[in-house]
N, C-alpha and C positions, 0 to 999 in steps of 0.2 A: 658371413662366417666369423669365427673367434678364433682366438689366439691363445692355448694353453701353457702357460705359467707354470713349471715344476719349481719347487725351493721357492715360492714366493715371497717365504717370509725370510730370507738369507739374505745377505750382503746385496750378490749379484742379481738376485730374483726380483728383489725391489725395486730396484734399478733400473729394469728390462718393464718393470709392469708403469713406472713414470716415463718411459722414455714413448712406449707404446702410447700412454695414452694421449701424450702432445701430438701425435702422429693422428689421434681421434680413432685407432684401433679400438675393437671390442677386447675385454680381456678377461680372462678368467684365471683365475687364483687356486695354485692348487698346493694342498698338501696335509700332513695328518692330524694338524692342528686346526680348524676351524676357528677355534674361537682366538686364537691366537691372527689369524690372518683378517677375524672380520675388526678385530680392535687396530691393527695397523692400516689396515686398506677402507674401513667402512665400506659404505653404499659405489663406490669406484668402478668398483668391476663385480663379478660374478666369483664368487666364492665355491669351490666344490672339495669333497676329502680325496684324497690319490694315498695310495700306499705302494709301493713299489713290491713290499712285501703280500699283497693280499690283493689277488688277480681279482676280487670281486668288485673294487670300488674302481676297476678300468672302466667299464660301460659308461658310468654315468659321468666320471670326469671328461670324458671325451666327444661328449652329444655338442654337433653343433661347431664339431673343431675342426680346422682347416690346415693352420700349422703349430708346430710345437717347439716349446723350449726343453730343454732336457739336461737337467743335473745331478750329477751323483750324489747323494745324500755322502756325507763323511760318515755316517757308521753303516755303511755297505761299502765294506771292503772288496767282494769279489766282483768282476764286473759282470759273471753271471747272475747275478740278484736284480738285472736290469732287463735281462734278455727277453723276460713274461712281458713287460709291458713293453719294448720294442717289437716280438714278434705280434701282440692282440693290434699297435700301429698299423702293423702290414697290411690288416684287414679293412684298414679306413681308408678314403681320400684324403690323403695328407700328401698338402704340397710344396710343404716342406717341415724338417726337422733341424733344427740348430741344438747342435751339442754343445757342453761350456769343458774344452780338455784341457791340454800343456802344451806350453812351450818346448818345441822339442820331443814330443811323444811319438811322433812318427819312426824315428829313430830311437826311442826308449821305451824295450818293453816290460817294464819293472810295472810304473803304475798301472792301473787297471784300466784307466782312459784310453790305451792302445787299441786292447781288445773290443772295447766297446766303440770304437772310431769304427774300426773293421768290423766290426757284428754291423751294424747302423749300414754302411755301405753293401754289405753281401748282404744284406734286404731289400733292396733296390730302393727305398724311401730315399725320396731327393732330399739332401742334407746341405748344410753347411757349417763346418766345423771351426769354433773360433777354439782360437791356443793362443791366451794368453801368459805375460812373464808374471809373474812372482805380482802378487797383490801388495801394494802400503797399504792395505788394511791388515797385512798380515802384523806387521810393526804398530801400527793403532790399535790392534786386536790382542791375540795369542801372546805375541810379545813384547805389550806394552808394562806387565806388572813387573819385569827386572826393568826398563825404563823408568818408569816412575817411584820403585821402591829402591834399587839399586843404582840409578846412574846407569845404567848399561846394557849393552844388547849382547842376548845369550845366544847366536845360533853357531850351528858349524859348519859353517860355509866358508872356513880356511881366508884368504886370499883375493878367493874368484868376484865378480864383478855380474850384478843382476841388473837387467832392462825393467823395473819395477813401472809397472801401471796403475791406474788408481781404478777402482774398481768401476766409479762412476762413467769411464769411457770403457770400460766392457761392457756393462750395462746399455749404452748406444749403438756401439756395433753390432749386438744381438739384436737389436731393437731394429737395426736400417737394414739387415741383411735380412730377418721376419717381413717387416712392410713392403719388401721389394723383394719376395722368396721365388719368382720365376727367371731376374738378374741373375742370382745368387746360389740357383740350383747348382748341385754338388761340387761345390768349393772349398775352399781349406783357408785359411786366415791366422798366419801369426801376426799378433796384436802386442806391441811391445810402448811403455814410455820411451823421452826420446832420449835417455842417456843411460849408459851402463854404468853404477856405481857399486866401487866396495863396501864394505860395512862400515870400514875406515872413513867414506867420505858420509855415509849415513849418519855415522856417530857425532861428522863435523855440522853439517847441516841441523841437526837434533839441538845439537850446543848449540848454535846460532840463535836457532829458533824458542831454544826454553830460556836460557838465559843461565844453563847449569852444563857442568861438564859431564860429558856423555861420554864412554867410553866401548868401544868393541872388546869384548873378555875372550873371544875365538877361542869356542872351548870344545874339547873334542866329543866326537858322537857319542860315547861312554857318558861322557860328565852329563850331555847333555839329555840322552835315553835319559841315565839315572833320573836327573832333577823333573822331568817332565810326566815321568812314568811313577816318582816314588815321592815325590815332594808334591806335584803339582795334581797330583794323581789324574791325568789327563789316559782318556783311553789309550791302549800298550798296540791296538792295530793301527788308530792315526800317527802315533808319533814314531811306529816304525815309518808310514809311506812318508811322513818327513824328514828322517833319516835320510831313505832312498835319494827323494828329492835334492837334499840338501851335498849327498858325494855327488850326485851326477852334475851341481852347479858347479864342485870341485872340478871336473870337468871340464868347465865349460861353455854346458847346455844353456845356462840362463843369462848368458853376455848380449846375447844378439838383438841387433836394435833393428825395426823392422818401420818400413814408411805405410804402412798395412791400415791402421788406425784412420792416419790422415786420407787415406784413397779412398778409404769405407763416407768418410762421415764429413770428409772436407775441414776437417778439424785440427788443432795440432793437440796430439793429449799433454796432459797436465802433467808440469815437472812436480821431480819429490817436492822438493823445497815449495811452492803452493801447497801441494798436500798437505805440509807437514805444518803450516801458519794456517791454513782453514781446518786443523783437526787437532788443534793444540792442547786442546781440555784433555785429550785421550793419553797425552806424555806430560802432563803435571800433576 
């Protein structure tokens, strides 16, 4: 039996489909781009379309699937837009389901990953839920162009102090919890790096590692909506649930450093400061 791949062509989807395959899992690739997933993945794995949106193309991404990865697409905002292909699941042998949520969502039901942890479980599919902190890809990504154009990093996370992981040991843990889904049946996993850092020490390490002064602008959710909604013109439903995200770190939620990682995979995950020298082309 195979292993189905949602998001395969995303950060963490890719991630989960190499770590599978070192493991010599079958894999299957899914999602609405085809042609976009056969030019990243080739001949690798099994290729099929999935739309979350259009209950037709469930049948055939799912011939032959035994357990699932499952991730929110970022423009389905409601986590009802998930529930069609969770409930047509229920109909299969699936022996397990791996959700990709948050840190802290158990207790936060803003995002929509709440509801869908809870929908997934009151369907009886044996799951395993990873929640991990705050991606450095998020810093490599989204807000890398005030780094590399400005000198600076734009979020408003005030203060508070984040367990950032690298995306590549989420990517593993998803992967050891699928190839071993009868250990792992219905568990829960916060996944954290292993230090909680301000943006303040983000900014020091960033300078370290480029060779230019890097500075935290801590700018408030306003400044920050505006720039990202009317300057960067980035969708106005993601960068409210980053809003969200970002008071409940005020909070908080995103400090906790969890030993989860290393019990999954025997591994220690990767400090920023690695991250930030093996992804260095992404802040110059």
């Amino acid at each position: 039996m195979k292993i189905l791949i949602t998001g395969a062509s995303g950060n963490v989807g890719s991630y989960v489909v190499k770590e599978l395959l070192k493991l010599n899992e079958e894999v299957v690739a899914a999602g609405t781009n085809k042609e976009k997933l056969e030019k990243m993945l080739g001949d690798s794995v099994d290729i099929v379309k999935l739309d979350f949106t259009k209950p037709e193309t469930f049948k055939n991404a799912l011939i032959d699937i035994d357990r699932v990865f499952l991730m929110r697409p970022p423009h389905l905002g409601k986590p009802e837009d998930l529930y069609p292909f969770i409930d047509f699941i229920k109909s299969k042998d699936i022996r397990l389901i791996s959700f990709l949520s948050l840190m802290g969502v158990e207790k936060n039901t803003i995002p929509p990953h709440h509801k869908i942890e809870k929908y997934i479980e009151e369907s009886k599919i044996p799951y395993a839920h990873i929640r991990p902190g705050f991606f450095m890809q998020n810093l490599s990504g989204i807000h890398a162009k005030e780094i590399k154009e400005d000198n600076e990093i734009f979020v408003p996370a005030g203060r508070s102090k984040t367990s950032f992981i690298d995306v590549a040991d989420i990517g593993l843990s998803i992967a050891t919890v699928l190839h071993d889904s009868e250990k792992y049946k219905n568990t829960k996993h916060t996944i954290t790096g292993p230090q909680a850092l301000d943006y303040y020490k983000i900014a020091k390490i960033l300078s370290e590692v480029t060779k230019r002064k890097i500075t935290y602008r801590r700018p408030s959710f306003l400044s920050y909506w505006y720039r990202y909604v009317f300057k960067r013109k980035l969708d106005k439903k993601y960068v409210n649930v980053t809003v969200a995200l970002y008071f409940m770190t005020r909070m908080g939620t995103a400090k906790k450093v969890t030993e989860e990682f290393e019990k999954l995979t025997g591994k220690k995950p990767r400090t920023f400061k690695e991250f930030a020298k093996s992804n260095i082309d992404s802040f110059i």
